[in-house]
Biopython code that builds the backbone (N, CA, C, O; Angstrom):
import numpy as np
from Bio.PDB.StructureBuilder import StructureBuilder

atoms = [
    (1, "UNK", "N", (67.339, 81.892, 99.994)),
    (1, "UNK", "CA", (66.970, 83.228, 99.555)),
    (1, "UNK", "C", (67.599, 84.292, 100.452)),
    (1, "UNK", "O", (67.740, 84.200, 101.671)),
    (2, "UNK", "N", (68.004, 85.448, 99.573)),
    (2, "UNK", "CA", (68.551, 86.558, 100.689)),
    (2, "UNK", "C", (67.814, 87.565, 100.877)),
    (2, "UNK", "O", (67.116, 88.162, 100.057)),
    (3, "UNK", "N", (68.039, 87.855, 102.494)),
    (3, "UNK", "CA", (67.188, 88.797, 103.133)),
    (3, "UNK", "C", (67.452, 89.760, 102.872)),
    (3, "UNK", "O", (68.581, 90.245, 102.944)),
    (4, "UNK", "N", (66.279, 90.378, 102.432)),
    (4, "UNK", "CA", (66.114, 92.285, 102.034)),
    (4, "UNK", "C", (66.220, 93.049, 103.355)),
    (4, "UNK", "O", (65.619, 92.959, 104.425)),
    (5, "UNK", "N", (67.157, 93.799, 102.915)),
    (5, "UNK", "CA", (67.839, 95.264, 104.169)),
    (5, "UNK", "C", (66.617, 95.739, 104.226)),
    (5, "UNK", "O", (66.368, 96.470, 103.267)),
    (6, "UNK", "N", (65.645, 95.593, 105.072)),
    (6, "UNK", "CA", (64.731, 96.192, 105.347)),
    (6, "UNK", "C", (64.562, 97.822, 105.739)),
    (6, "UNK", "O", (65.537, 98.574, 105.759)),
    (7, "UNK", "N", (63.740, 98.087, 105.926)),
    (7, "UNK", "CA", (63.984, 99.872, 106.792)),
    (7, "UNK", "C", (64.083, 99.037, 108.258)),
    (7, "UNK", "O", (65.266, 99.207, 108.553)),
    (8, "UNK", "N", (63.627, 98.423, 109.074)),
    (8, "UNK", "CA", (63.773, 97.824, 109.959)),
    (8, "UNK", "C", (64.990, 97.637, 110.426)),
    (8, "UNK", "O", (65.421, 98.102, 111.481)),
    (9, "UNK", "N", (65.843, 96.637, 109.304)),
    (9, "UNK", "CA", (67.866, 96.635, 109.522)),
    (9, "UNK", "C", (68.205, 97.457, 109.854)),
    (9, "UNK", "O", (68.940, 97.705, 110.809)),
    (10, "UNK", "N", (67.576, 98.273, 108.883)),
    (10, "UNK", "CA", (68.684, 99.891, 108.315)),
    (10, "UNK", "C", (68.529, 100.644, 109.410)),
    (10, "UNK", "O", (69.645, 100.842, 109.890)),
    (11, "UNK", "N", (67.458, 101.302, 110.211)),
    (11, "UNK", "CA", (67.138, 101.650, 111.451)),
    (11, "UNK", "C", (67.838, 101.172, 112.546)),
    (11, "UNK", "O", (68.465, 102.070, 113.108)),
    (12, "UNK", "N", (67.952, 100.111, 113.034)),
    (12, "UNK", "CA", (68.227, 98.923, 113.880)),
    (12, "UNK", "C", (69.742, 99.406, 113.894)),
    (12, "UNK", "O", (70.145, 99.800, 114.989)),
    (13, "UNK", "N", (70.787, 99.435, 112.655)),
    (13, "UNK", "CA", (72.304, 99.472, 112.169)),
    (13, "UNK", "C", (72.263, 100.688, 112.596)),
    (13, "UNK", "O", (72.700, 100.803, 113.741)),
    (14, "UNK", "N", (71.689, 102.206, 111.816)),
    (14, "UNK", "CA", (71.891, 103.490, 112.476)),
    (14, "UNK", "C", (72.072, 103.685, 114.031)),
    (14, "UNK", "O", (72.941, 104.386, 114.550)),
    (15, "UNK", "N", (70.921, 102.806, 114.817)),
    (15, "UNK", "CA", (70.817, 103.102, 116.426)),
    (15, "UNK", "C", (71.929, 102.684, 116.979)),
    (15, "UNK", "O", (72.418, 103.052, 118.047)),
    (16, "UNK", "N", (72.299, 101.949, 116.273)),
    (16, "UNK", "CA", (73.904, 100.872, 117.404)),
    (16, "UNK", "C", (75.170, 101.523, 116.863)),
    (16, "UNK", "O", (76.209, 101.505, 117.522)),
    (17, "UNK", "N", (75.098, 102.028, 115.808)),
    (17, "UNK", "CA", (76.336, 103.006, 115.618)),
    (17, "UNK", "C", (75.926, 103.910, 116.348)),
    (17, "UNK", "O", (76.440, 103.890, 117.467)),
    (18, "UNK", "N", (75.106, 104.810, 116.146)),
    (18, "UNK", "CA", (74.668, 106.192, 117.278)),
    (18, "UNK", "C", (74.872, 105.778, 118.452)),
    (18, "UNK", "O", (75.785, 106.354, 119.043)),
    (19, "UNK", "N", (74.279, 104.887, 119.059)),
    (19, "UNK", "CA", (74.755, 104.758, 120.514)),
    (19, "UNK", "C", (75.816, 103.963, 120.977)),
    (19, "UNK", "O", (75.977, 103.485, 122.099)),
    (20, "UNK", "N", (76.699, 103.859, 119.717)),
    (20, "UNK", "CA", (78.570, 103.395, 119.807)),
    (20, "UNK", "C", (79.093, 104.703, 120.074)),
    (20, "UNK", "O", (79.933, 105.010, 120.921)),
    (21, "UNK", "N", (78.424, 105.530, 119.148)),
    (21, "UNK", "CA", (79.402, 107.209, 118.943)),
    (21, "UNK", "C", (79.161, 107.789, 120.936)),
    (21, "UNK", "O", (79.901, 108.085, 121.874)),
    (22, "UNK", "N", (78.298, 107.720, 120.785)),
    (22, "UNK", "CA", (77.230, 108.104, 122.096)),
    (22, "UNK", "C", (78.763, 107.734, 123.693)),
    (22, "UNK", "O", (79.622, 108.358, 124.315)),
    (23, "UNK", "N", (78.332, 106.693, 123.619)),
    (23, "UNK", "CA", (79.219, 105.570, 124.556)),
    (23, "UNK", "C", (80.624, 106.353, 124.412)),
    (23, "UNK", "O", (80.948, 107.021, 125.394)),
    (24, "UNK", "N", (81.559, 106.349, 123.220)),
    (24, "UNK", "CA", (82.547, 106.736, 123.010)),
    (24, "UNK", "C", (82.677, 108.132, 123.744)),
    (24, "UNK", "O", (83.555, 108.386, 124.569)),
    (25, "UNK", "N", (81.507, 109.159, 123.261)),
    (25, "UNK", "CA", (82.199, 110.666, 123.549)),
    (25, "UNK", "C", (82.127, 110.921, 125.106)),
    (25, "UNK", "O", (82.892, 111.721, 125.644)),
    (26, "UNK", "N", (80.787, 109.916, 126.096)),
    (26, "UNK", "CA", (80.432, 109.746, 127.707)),
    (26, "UNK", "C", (82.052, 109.249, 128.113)),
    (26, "UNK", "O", (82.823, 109.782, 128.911)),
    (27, "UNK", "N", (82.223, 108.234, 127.400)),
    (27, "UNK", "CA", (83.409, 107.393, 127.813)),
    (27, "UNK", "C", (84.777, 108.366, 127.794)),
    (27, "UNK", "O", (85.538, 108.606, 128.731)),
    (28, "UNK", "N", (84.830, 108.835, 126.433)),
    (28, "UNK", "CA", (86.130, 109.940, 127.061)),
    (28, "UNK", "C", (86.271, 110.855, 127.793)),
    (28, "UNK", "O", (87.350, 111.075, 128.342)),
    (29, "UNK", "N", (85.080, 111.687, 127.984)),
    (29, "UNK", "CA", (84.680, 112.469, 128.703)),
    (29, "UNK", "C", (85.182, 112.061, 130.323)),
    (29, "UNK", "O", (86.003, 112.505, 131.125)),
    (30, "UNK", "N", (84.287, 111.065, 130.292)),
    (30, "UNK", "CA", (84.689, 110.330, 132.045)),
    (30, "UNK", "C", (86.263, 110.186, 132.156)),
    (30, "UNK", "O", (86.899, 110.558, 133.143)),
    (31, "UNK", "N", (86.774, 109.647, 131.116)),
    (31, "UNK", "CA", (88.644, 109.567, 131.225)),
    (31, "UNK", "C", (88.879, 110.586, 131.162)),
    (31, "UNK", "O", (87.723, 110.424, 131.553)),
    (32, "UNK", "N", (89.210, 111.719, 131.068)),
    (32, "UNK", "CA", (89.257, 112.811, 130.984)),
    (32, "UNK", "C", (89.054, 113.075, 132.536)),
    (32, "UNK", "O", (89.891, 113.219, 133.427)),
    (33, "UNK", "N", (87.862, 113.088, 132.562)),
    (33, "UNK", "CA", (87.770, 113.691, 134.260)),
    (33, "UNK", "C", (88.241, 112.886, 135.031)),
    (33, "UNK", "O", (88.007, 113.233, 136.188)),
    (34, "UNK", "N", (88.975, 111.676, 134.942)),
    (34, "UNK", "CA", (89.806, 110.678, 135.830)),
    (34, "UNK", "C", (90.856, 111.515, 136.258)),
    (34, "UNK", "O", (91.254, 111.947, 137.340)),
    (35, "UNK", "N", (91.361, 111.662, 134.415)),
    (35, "UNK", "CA", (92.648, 112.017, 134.515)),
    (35, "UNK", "C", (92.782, 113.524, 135.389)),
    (35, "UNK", "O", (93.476, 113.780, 136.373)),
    (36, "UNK", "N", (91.975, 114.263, 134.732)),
    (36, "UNK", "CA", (92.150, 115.582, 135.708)),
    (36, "UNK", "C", (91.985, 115.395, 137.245)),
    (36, "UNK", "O", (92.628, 116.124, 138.000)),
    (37, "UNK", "N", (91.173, 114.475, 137.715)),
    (37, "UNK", "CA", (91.130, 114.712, 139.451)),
    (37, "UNK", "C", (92.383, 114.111, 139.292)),
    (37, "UNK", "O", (93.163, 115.036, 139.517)),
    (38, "UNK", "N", (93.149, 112.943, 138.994)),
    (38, "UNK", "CA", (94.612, 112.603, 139.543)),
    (38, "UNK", "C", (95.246, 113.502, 139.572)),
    (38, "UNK", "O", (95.817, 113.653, 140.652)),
    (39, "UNK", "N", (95.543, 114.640, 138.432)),
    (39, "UNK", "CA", (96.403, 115.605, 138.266)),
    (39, "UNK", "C", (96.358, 116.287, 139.891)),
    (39, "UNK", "O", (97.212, 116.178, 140.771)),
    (40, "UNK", "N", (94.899, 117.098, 139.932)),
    (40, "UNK", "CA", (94.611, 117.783, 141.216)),
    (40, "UNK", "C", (95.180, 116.782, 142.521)),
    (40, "UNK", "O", (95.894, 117.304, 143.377)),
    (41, "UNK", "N", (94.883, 115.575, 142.598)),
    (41, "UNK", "CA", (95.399, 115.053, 143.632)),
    (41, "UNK", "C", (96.695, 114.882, 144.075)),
    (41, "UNK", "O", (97.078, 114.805, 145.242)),
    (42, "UNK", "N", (97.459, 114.818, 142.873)),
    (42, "UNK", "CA", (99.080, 114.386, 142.776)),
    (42, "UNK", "C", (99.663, 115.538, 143.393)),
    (42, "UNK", "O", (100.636, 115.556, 144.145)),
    (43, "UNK", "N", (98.780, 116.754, 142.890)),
    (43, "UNK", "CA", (99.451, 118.330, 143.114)),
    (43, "UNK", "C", (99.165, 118.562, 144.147)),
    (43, "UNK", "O", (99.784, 119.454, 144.727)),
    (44, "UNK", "N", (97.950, 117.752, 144.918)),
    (44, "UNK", "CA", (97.653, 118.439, 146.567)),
    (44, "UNK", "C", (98.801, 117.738, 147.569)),
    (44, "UNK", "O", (99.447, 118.362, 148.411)),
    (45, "UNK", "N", (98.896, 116.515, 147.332)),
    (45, "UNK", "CA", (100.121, 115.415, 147.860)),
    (45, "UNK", "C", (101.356, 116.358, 147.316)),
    (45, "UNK", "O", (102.263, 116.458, 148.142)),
    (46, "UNK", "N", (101.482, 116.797, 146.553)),
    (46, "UNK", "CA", (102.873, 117.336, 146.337)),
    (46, "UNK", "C", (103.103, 118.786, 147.456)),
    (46, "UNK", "O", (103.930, 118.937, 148.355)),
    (47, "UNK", "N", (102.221, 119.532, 147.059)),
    (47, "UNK", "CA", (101.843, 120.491, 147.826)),
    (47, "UNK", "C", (101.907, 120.285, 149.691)),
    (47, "UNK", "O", (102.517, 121.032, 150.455)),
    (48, "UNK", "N", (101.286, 119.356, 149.985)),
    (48, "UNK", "CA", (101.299, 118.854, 151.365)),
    (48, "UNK", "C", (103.374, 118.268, 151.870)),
    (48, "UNK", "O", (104.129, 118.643, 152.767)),
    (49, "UNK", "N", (103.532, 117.239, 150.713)),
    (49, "UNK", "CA", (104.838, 117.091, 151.188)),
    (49, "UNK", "C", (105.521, 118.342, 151.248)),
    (49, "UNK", "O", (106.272, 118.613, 152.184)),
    (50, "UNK", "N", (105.294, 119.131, 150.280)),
    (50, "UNK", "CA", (106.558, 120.370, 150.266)),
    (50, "UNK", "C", (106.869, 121.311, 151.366)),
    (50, "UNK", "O", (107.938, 121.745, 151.795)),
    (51, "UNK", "N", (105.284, 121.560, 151.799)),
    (51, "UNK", "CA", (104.642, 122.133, 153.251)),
    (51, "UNK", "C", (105.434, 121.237, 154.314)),
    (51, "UNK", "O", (106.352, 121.796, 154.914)),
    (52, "UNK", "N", (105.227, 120.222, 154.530)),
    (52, "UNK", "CA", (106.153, 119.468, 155.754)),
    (52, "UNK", "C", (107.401, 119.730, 155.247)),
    (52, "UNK", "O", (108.404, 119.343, 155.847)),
]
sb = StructureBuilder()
sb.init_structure("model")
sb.init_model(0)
sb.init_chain("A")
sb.init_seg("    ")
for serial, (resi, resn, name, xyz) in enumerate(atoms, 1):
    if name == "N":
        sb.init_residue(resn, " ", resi, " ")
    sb.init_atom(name, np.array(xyz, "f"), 0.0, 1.0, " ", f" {name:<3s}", serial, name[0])
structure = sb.get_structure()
């Protein structure tokens, strides 16, 4: 016999996509701010060699 999509499933399926989307936008966010401190760092090292 096949199991009825309960409201239970259906609930259950909404939360784990939402907190896929969730994960995703934290997650780029954080790459994002990786990428920008390297930028700042590359430019302070550049900055420092140019100075010597």
């Amino acid at each position: 016999m096949k199991k009825r999509a309960t409201i239970n499933n259906r609930s259950r399926v909404a939360n784990t996509s939402r907190r896929r989307q969730l994960l995703k936008r934290v997650h780029s966010k954080v790459i994002s701010r990786r990428q920008q401190y390297q930028m700042t760092e590359l430019a302070q090292e550049w900055a420092s060699a140019i100075a010597n």
